[in-house]
C-alpha positions in Angstrom: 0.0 0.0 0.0 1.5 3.2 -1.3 0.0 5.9 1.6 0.5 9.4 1.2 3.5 9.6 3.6 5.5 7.1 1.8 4.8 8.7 -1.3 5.7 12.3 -0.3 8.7 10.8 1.2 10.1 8.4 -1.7 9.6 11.8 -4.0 11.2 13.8 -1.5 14.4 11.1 -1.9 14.4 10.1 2.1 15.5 7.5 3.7 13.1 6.1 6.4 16.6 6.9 8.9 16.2 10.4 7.2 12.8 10.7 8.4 13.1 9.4 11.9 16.0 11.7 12.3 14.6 15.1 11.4 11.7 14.0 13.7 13.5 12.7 16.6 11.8 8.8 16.2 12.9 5.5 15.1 12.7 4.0 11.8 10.3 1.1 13.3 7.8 4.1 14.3 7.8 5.5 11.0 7.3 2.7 8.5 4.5 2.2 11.0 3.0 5.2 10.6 3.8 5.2 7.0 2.1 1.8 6.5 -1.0 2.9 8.5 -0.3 0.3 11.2 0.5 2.8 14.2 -1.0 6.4 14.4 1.5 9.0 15.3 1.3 11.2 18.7 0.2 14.9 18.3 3.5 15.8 18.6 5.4 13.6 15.9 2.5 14.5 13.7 3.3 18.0 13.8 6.4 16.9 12.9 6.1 14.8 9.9 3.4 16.8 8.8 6.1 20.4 8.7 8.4 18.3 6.7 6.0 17.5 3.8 3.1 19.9 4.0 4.5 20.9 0.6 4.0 17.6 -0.5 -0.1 18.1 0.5 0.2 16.0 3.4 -2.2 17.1 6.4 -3.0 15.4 9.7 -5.9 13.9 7.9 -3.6 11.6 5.7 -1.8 10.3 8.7 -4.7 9.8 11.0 -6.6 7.7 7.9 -4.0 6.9 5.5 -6.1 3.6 4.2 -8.4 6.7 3.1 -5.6 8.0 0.3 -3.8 5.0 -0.2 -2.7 4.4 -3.8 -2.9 0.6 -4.4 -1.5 0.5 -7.7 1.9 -1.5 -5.7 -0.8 -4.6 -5.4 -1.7 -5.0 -8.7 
């Protein structure tokens, strides 16, 4: 499942280490997060949310990723 977090973060050219670094977290949490299998605290959020509001992502696409998920990686 391509969710909008791993998208805005493959086209930014990160790393998941790049990611958890600039937000202070662990690469476990984030693939989590970016896999919609953990929801991040308010604070990361905010976080994760500064790094790639230019990419469109909101809290909204982190809360409900399976919402905006591009499943064209399944098929």
């Amino acid at each position: 499942m391509n969710t909008p977090l791993k998208n805005a973060r493959k086209e930014k050219g990160y790393t998941l280490s790049k990611v958890a670094q600039l937000v202070g977290s662990d690469t476990g949490n984030i693939s989590r997060i970016e896999n919609g299998k953990q929801v991040p605290s308010r604070i990361l959020m905010q976080k994760l949310v500064g790094i790639f509001a230019e990419r469109g992502i909101t809290e909204i696409h982190l809360l409900y990723p399976e919402r905006y998920a591009d499943d064209s990686e399944n098929i």
